[in-house]
N, C-alpha and C positions, 0 to 999 in steps of 0.2 A: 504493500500500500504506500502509496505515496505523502503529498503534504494534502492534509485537508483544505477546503476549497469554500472562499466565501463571497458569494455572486449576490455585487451591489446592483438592484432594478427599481424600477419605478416610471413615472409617466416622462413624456419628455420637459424638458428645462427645469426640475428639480433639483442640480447639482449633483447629478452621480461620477460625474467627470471629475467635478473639482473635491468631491471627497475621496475618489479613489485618488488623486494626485496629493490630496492633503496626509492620506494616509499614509501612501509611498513614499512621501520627502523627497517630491519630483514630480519634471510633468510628463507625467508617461499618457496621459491623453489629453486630443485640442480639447480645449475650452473655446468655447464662444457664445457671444449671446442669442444668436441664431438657435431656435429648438431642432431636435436631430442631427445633431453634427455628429454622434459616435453612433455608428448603426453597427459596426462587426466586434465581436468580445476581444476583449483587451487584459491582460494577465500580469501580476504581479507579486512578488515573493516578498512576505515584511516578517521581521520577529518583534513578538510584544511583550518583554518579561518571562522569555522565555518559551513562548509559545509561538510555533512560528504555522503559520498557513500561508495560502494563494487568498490572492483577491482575483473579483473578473467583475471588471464592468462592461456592463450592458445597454445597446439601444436604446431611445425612451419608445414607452409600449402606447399604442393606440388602439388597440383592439377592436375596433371598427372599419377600417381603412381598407379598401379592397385593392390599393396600389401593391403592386407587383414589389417593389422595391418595399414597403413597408412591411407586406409578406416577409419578405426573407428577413429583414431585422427581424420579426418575431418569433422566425427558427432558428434564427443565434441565439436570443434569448431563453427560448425553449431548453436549446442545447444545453446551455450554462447552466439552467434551474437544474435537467436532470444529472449533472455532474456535481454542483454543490451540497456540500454536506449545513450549509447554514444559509441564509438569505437577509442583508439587510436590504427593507425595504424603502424607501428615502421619499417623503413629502417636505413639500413647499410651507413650513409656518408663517410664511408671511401672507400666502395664497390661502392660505388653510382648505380642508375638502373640500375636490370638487368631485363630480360624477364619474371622471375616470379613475382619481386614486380610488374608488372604491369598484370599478370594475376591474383595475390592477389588481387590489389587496384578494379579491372572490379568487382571481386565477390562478395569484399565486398561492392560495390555500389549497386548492384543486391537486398541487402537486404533492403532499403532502413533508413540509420541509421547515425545521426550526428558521422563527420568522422574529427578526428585529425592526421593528419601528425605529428610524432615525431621522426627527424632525428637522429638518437644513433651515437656515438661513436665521436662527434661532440667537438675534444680535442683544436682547434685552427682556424688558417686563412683555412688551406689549404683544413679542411673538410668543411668551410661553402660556399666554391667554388659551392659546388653540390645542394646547395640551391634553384637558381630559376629553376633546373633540376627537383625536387623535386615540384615545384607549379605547374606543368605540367602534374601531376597524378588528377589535378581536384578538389582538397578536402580544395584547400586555402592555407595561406602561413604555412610554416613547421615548426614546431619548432625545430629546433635544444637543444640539451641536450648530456651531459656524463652519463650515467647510473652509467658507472666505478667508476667516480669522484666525482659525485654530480653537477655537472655543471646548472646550470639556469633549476633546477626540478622544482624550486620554481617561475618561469613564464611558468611552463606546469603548475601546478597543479591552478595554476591564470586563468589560459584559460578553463581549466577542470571545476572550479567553476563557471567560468560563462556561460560554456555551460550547465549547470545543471541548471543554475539558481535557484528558489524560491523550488526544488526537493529536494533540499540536505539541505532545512533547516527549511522542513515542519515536527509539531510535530513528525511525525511518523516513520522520520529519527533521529529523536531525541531519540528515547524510544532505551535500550539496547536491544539487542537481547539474546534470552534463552539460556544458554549454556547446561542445561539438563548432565546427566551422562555421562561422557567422556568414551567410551569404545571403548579401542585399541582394533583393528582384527591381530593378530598376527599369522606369521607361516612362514616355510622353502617357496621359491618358488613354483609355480604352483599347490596349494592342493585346490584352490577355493576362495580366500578370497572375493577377487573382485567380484566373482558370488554370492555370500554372502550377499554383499551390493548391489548390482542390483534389486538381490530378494526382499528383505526387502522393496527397496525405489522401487520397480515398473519400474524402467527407468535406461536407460545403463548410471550410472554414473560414472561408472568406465570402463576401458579398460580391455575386457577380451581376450586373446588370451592362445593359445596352446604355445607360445615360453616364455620359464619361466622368469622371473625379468620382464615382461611388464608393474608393475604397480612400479614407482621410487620416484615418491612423494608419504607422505601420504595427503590420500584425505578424506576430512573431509563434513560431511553432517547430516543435522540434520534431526530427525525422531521422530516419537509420538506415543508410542505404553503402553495402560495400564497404561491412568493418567499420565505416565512420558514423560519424554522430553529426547533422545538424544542427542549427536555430535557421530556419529559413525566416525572410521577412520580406513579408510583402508590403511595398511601399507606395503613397497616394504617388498618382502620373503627374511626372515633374513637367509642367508647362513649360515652355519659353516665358520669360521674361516678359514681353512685351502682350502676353496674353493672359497675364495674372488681372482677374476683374477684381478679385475684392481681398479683405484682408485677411481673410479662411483659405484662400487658394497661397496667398505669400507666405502663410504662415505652414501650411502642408506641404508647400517644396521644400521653404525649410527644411522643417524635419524628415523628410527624404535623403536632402544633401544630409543629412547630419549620420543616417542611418547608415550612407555610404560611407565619410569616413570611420566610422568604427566598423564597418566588414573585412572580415579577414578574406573577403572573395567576392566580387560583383558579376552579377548575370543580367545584362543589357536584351530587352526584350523589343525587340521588332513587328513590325505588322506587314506581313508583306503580300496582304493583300492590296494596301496602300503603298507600298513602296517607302524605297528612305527621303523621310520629308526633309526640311529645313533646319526643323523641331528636332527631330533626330539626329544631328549634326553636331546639332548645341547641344545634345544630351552625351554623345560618345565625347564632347572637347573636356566637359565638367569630368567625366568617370577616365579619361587620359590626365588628366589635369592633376586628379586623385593619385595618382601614384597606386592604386591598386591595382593588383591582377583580377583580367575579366576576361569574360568570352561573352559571345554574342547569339542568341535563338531566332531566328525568322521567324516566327508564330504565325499561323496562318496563311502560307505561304501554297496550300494546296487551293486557296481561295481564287489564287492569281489565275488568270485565263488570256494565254491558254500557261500550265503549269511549268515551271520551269525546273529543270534538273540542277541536284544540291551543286554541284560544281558551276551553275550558272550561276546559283544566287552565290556563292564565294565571290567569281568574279567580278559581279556587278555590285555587292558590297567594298570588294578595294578601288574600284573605278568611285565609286560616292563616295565613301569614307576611307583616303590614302594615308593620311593622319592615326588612323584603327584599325589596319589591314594587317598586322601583330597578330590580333584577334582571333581565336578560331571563331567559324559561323559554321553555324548548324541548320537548317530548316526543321520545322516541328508543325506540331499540330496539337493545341493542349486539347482541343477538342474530343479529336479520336486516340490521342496519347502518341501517337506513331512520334519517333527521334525523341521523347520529353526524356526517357532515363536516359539515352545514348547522350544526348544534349548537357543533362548531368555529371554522369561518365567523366565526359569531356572539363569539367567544369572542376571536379574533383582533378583531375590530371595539371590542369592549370594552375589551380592553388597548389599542391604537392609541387609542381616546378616552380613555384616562388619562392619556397624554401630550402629549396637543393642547391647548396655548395657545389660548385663546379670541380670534379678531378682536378688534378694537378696535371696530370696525362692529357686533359680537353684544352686549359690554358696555355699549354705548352703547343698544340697541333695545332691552335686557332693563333697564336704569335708567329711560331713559321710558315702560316698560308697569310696572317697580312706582313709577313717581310719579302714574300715569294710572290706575290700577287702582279700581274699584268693587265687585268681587268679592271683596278681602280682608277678613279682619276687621277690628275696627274699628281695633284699635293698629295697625296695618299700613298702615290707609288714613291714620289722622292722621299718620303719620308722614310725615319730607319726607327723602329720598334724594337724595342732592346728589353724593355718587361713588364708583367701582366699578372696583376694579382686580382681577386674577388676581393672588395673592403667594404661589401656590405650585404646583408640579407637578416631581415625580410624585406620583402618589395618598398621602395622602387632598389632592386638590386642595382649597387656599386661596384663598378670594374674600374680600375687606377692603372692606366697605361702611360706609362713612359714613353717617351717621344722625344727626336730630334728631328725638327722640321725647317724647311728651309723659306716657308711662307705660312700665314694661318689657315687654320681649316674651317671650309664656310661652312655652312649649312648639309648643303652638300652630301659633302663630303663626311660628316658625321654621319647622315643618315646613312649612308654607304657602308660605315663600317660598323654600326647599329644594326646594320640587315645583317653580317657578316657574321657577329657576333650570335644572334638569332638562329641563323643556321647550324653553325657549329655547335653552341650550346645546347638546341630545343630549347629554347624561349620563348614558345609560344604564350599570349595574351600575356605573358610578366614583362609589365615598365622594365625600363633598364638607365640606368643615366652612367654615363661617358667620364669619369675625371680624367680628364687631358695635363699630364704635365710635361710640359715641353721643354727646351731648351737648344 
């Protein structure tokens, strides 16, 4: 058995975001004043005194709504109910009951699941008025709390430990849990990402729809494929710049960008039924820019008509993108799965070659093919190479080459011997950066 599990629900804009972030000591989900901005479950590990569980915030619930996309937030939350072992429920004291917390509070009885009242926004005398309003949904008396402020979190999470009891401080709560290779799912809105991780994990973990930005948290979930250990995260589709409308979309690339520098491996998601836009451009400059190892998925790519062969889509990815053509590409289909685990495969081979030291026997054959070289340019060829050490890993790996040259080396000519270096080593999708000392 794992860490016991306690799934914060309630109607939408009751603060379930800012007290699961109050609770974390961190913003592990947006906040905004917009109601439904968190529609896919969101996870987090806290110890309270010794007791440690998960949290999972969820959705706000509408339970009327025949929209497709509000459907699905309510089989996230489903999902969550039937995993957790505890439920805090979270009303508005300043709103006090309306007709839906009380067709929330009916539904979540229905599951039948130890249930806390925690009255949000609870600043002074005038909101704990609504208090024995509150005893009257059935679940016991309420706790009042500020999400905003911090207010008496620290007699919820007292009451949360002891609804847990002897759960939250059995060995097996105790043992860390695996973090496995962090791989960001990165890409422009609506190319697949989400259906990506669905695939992979078997089960709708992610919200998939046709209306683009549906996914605003990244959502993180762990996976076991080939001896390794995952955290996949799937991440909101990073706009362009110049197509951010409001301050929820600036503040979800954000956190996209953020999610990518802390991966220990990025997987750039393509739509190549659309082909590589502009958008996509600007998405492989930021994840080169990154210093991470990545590779790349065509998703959808059996859409294109008429269909092209995986060697075509390589090709016509280095002709658009000559800046990311390091990269392996892959075509896929997360739809029917076809290439998603080879896609994988691939991905795992990538991060394992960002870590690999090079022989001394590889730096030694790639020194004597650039001192032997006749196919370089001309600064490249006059130039005399004399030694070659590895001085850095993990990515972006550092090679420190010595050089006596008899003019500087442009652009060029770096790129040149960066291909070089590529070959010889298998450097596929791993950065690499050049220390040139010359003299």
């Amino acid at each position: 058995m794992g860490l016991p599990l306690i799934t914060i629900v309630g109607r939408p804009n009751v603060g379930k975001s800012a007290l699961f972030n109050r609770l974390l000591k961190r913003s592990a989900a947006l906040i905004h004043a917009a109601p439904g901005v968190t529609r896919d479950r969101l996870y987090g590990t806290m110890d309270w005194k010794g007791c440690r569980f998960r949290l999972c915030d969820s959705g706000g619930l509408h339970l009327t709504d025949t929209d497709p996309l509000q459907e699905a937030v309510e089989r996230q939350v489903e999902a969550a109910l039937g995993e957790a072992d505890a439920v805090l429920l979270v009303v508005d004291a300043r709103a006090g009951l309306i007709p839906l917390d009380w067709r929330v509070a009916d539904w979540i009885r229905r599951r039948n699941k130890p249930v806390l009242v925690v009255a949000n926004k609870v600043e002074g005398a005038a909101q704990e008025e609504v208090l024995p309003e509150l005893f009257s949904l059935g679940f016991g008396d309420p706790v009042p709390v500020s999400a905003l402020h911090g207010r008496r979190i620290g007699e919820l999470l007292d009451q949360v430990a002891g609804l847990l009891g002897a759960r939250g401080k059995e060995p097996a709560a105790r043992a860390p849990e695996p973090r496995g290779i962090r791989v960001a799912i990165v890409g422009r809105p609506n190319v697949g990402k989400s259906s990506i991780l669905n695939r992979l994990l078997g089960v709708e973990r992610a919200i998939v729809s046709e209306l683009p930005g549906t996914t605003r948290d990244p959502i993180e979930a762990g996976f076991r494929y080939l001896g390794n250990d995952f955290t996949l995260i799937d991440t909101a589709g990073i706009r362009a710049r110049r197509k951010l409308k409001s301050g929820l979309d600036v503040i979800a690339r954000l956190r996209s960008l953020r999610v990518l520098e802390r991966a220990d491996v990025c997987w750039v998601i393509l739509d190549g039924g659309a082909g590589i836009l502009d958008d996509d451009l600007q998405l492989l400059a930021e994840v080169t820019g990154s210093g991470k190892p990545f590779s790349v998925a065509i998703n959808k790519w059996d859409l294109a008509d008429p269909k092209p062969q995986p060697a075509e889509v390589r090709r016509a990815f280095a002709r658009r993108a000559p800046f990311a053509a390091f990269a392996s590409v892959m075509p896929i289909s997360a739809k029917s799965g076809r290439n998603v685990l080879s896609a994988l495969s691939e991905l795992v081979e990538t991060y394992l070659r960002s870590r690999r030291a090079a022989p001394e026997a590889d730096l030694k054959r790639l020194l004597k093919r650039l001192q032997s070289t006749t196919s370089a340019p001309v600064a490249v060829r006059n130039a005399r190479f004399f030694n070659l050490k590895q001085a850095g890993t993990p990515p972006p790996t550092v090679f420190q080459l010595r050089v006596r040259i008899k003019r500087r080396l442009t652009r060029n000519d770096l790129a040149f011997l960066e291909r070089v270096f590529r070959e010889e080593l298998d450097l596929t999708g791993v950065p690499i950066h050049l220390r040139i000392l010359a003299r």
